[in-house]
C-alpha positions as CSV (number, residue, x, y, z in Angstrom):
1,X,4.5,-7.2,9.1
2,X,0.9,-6.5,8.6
3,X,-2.0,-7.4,6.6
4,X,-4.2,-5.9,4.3
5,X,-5.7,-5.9,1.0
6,X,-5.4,-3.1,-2.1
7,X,-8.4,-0.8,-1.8
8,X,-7.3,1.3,-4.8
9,X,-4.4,1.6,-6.9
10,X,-3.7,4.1,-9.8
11,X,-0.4,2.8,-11.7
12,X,-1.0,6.5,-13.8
13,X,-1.8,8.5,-11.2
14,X,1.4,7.1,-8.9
15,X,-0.7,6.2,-5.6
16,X,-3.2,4.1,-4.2
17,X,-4.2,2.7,-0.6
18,X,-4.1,-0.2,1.1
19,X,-7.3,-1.4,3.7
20,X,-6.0,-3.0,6.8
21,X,-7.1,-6.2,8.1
22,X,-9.5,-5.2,11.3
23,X,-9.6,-1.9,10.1
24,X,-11.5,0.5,7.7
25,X,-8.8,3.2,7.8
26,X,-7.0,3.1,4.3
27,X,-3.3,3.7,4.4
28,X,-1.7,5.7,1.5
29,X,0.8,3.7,-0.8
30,X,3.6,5.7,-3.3
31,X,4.3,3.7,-6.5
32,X,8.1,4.2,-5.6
33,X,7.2,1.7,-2.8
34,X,5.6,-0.8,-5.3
35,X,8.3,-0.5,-7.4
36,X,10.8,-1.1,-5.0
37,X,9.0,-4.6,-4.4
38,X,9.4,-5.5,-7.5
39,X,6.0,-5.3,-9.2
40,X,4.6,-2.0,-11.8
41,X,1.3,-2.1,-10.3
42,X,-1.6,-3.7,-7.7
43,X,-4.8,-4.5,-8.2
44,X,-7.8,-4.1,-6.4
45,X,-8.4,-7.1,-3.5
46,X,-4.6,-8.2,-3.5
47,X,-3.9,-9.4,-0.4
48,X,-0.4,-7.7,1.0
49,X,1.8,-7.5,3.5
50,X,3.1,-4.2,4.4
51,X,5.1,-1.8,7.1
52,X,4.3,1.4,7.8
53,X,5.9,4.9,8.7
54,X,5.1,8.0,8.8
55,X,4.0,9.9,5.6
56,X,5.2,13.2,4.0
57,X,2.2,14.9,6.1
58,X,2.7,12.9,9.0
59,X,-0.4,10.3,8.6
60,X,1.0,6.8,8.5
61,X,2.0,5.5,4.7
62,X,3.5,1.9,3.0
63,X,7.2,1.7,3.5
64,X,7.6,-2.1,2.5
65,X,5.4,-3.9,0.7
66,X,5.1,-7.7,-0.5
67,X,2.5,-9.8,-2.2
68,X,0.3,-12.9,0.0
């Protein structure tokens, strides 16, 4: 699993992006995938954990998330 921490997360808007560690390319994350961890929404500088797979437009994208 890797690490990261919320960059930006819109509970309203359905979407935010994660910053991983050693890296300044954000990853996109769906609210579904939030969700399905258990929590409504993230907040900016939360540390995660996180998998990732490719995205609806083939960029890479959060498909398992958990709290640090």
């Amino acid at each position: 699993m890797q690490k990261g921490n919320v960059a930006w997360f819109s509970a309203g808007k359905g979407f935010g992006f994660i910053t991983p560690e050693g890296s300044s390319e954000d990853i996109y994350i769906n609210i579904k995938i939030v969700r399905d961890a258990g929590f409504e929404a993230l907040e900016s500088g939360q540390a995660v954990g996180y998998e990732t797979g490719d995205g609806q437009d083939g960029r890479p994208s959060v498909v398992k998330l958990t709290l640090l």
